[in-house]
VOBA-982670 format. One line per 3 residues: number of its first residue (from 1); for each residue x, y, z of C-alpha. Coordinates in steps of 0.5 Angstrom, whole numbers. Layout:
N
NUM) X:Y:Z  ...
END
This chain:
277
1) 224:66:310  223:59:308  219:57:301
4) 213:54:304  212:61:308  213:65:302
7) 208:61:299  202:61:305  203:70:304
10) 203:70:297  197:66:297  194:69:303
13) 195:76:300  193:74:292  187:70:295
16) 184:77:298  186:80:291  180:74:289
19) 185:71:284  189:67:287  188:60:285
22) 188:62:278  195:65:278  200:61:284
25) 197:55:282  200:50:278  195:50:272
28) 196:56:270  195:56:262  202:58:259
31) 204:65:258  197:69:255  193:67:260
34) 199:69:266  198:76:263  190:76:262
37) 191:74:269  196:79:272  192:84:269
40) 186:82:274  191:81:279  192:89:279
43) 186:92:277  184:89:284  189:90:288
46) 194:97:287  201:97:288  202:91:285
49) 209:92:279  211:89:273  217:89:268
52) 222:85:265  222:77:262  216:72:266
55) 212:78:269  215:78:274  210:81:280
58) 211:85:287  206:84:293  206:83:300
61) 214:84:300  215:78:295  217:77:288
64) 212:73:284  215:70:278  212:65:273
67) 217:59:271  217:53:266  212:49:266
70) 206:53:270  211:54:277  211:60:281
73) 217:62:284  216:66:290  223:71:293
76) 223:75:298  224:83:296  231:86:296
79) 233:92:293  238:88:288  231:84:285
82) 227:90:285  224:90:277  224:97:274
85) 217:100:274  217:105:269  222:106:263
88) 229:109:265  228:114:260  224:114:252
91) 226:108:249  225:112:242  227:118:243
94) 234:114:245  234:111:240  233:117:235
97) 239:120:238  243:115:238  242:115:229
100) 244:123:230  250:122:234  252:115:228
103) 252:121:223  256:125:227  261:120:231
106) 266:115:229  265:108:231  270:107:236
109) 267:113:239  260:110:239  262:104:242
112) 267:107:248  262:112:249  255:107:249
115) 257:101:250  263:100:253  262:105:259
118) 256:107:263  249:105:266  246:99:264
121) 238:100:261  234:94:263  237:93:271
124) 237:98:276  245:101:279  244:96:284
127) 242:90:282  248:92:275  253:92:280
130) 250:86:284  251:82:277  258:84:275
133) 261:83:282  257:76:282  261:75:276
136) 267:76:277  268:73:284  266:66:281
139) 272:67:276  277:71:280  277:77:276
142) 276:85:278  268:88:277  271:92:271
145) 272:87:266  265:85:267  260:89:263
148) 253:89:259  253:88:252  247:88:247
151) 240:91:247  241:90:255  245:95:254
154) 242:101:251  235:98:251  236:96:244
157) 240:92:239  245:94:234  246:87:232
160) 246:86:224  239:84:222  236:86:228
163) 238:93:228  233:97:233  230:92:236
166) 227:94:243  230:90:250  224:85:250
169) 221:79:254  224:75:250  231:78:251
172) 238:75:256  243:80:259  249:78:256
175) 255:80:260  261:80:257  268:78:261
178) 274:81:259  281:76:262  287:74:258
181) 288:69:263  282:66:263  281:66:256
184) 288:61:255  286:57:260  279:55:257
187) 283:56:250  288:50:252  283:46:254
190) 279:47:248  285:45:244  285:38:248
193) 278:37:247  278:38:240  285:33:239
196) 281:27:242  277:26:237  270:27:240
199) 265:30:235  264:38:235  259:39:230
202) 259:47:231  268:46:231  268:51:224
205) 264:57:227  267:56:234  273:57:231
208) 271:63:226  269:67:233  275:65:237
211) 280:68:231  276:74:233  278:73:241
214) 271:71:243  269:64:246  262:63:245
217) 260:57:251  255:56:246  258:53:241
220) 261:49:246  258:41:246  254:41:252
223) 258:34:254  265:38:255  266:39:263
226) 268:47:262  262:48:258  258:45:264
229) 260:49:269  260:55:264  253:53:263
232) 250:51:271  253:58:273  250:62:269
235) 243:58:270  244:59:277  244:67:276
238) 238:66:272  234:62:277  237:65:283
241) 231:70:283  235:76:283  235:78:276
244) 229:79:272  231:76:265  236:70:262
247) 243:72:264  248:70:259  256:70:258
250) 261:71:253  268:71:254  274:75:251
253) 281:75:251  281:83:251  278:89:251
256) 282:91:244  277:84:241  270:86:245
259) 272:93:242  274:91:234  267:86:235
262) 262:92:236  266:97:231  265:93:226
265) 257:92:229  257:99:229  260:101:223
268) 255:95:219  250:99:223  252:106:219
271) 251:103:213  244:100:214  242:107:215
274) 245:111:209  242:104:206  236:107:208
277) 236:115:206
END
């Protein structure tokens, strides 16, 4: 379906919903009013779904979601773009179960159990198998070493200084990709950029993560080619219309160095709790 057909349906059917030139046209007034105009939106014409960054809407067979500077992008339905409607499960009650299970489990056990394996809380199984296996045909490695880390993960954040924190609007999905040889490579190219003299103001911090296994794109200059490839493959995901949120990735030389990093989140986790009692 060509995008000016997608834009005539959406317009069509909105119009009948009476709100159609508030909230497809390009002066939508930002994020509030997007939200004020949504909810009139589902007063006046039922079925209409929500959920996820940018409000993404559901009419007429097409996804409606806001973008930058007040544009609408408009994606046929699939199964592998559909947003949750409901909550997968009580956010709260999960959460208090997993402060139970901190006190009665080890770290480790936390992060194989929870982290490391299982579903995902903020996509569908379709569309969590849709990422992983997009992620890992672009850099040629199995689906198995590509997993959601995160709030995406649990519907939570069990970083230090976040601790609890809901999945919200404002949140990426961060996929972590585990692959030794992808990692060296990228390592040695890294190695000769930082030779070369060229300015790396972030070089320090960037170094602190990769003695721990982990290369962090984003604190790689934007000016070094692989970072810019890194960079537009993920902003691809997130533009493609697939996925409801931001996509982000990381990379790890193994899964000993993805495990350590969330055991010692865990563990500071633990003591943030007997810090609370």
């Amino acid at each position: 379906m060509s995008d000016g057909r997608c834009r005539r349906i959406a317009a069509r059917s909105l119009r009948d919903a009476a709100v159609e030139s508030r909230l497809v046209a390009r002066g939508c007034s930002g994020q509030r009013d997007f939200k004020y105009r949504w909810r009139v939106l589902q007063q006046r014409s039922p079925g209409l779904h929500t959920a996820g960054r940018g409000l993404r809407l559901i009419h007429e067979g097409l996804a409606v979601r806001e973008m930058p500077m007040g544009r609408i992008q408009l994606t046929p339905l699939t199964s592998s773009n559909l947003p949750l409607t409901e909550p997968q499960r009580d956010l709260a009650q999960e959460i208090e179960l997993f402060k139970r299970e901190l006190h009665a489990r080890s770290a480790v056990d936390m992060v194989r159990s929870h982290i490391l394996s299982g579903e995902c809380y903020c996509l569908n199984h379709e569309q969590y198998y849709a990422l992983r296996d997009t992620v890992s045909n672009h850099f040629g490695v199995h689906p198995n070493e590509v997993v959601m880390v995160g709030s995406a993960k649990l519907g939570f954040s069990t970083a230090p200084g976040k601790e609890f924190r809901p999945f919200g609007d404002s949140s990426d999905l961060d996929v972590a990709i585990i692959c030794p040889a992808l990692f060296d490579e990228m390592w040695v190219q890294l190695y000769d950029y930082s030779c070369s003299g060229a300015l790396w103001d972030r070089l320090p911090l960037f170094e602190d993560y990769l003695f721990r296994g982990w290369i962090r794109p984003d604190l790689l200059p934007r000016a070094m080619p692989i970072a810019r490839c890194w960079w537009n493959f993920f902003l691809g995901l997130t533009r493609s219309g697939r996925y409801p949120y931001q996509v982000r990735g990381g990379l790890y030389r193994s899964w000993h160095c993805l495990e350590r990093y969330h055991v010692d989140g865990v563990e500071a986790l633990k003591l943030y709790l007997g810090g609370q009692r």
